[in-house]
C-alpha positions in Angstrom: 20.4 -2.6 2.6 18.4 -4.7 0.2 14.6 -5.4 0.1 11.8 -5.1 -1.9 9.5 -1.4 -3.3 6.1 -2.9 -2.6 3.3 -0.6 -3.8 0.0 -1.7 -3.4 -3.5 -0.3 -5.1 -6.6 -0.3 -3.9 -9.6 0.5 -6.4 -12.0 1.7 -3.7 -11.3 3.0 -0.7 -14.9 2.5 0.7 -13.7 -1.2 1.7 -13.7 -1.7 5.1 -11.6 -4.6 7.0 -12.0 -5.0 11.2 -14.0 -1.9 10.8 -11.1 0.2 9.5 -10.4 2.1 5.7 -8.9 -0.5 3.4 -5.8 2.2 3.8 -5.8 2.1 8.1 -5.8 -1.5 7.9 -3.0 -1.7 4.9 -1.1 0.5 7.4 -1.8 -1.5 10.4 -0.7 -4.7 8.7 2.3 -2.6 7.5 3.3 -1.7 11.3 2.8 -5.3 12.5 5.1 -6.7 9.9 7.5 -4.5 11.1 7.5 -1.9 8.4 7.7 2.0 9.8 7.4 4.1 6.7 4.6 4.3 4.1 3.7 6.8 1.6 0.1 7.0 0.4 -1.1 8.6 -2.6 -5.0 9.2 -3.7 -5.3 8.6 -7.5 -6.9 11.1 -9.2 -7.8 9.0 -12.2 -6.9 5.5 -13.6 -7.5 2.1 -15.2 -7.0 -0.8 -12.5 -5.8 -4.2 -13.9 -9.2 -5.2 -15.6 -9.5 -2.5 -17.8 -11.9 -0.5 -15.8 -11.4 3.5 -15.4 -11.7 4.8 -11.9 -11.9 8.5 -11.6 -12.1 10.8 -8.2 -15.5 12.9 -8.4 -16.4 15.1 -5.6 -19.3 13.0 -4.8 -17.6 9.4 -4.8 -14.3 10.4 -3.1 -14.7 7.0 -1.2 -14.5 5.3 -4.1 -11.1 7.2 -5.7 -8.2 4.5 -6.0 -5.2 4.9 -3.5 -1.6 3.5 -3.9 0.1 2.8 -0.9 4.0 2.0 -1.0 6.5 0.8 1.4 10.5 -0.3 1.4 11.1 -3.2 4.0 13.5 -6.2 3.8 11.9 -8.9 2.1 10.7 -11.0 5.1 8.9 -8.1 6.0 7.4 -8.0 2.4 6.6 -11.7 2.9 4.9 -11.4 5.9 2.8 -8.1 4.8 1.6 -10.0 1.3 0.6 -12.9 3.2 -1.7 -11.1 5.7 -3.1 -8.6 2.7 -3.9 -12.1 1.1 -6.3 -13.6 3.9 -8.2 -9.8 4.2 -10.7 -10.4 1.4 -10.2 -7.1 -0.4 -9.4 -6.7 -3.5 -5.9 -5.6 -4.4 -2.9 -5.1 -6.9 0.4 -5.1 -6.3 3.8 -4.5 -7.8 7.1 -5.4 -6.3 10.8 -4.2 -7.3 13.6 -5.3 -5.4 15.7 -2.7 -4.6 18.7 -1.3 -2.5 18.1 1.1 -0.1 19.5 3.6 3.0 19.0 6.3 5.0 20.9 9.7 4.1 22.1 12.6 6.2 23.9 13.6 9.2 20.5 12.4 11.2 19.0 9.3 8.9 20.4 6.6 11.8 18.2 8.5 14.3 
């Protein structure tokens, strides 16, 4: 299949949207565009798009960066971008278009 590698980065975690982490509501966006895998990573350390370093310290954990990414046709994509958009957090994305499939005696379910 084709689609799009959207990874997404959040620069503070301690963002709240409907009352959920800016990560629970990326992922909730993520399952009503249709999209049923996500991997998240917490970023140790790193320099967000206007130059400014963000580093995880034991007593601001809340605000260590996260990178969220997901593989989904591009509709999906679409959709997903368009309500991250209209949330009013701050994020970055990147987007690759890719080709992509399941592997293994299992991988069509």
């Amino acid at each position: 299949m084709r689609g799009s590698q959207l990874t997404i980065y959040a620069a503070n975690q301690s963002h709240r949207v409907r009352h959920l982490s800016v990560v629970d509501w990326i992922l909730e966006e993520a399952r009503n565009a249709d999209i049923h895998g996500a991997t998240v990573v917490e970023v140790a350390e790193g320099v967000d798009h206007k130059g400014k370093y963000h580093a995880a310290r034991f007593f601001e954990l809340a605000e260590q960066s996260v990178a969220v990414t997901l593989i989904a046709g591009d509709s999906q994509i679409d959709a997903l971008l368009e309500k991250l958009n209209g949330g009013g957090v701050p994020l970055f994305y990147t987007r690759a278009r890719i080709e992509y499939a399941a592997l293994g005696a299992k991988a069509g379910g």
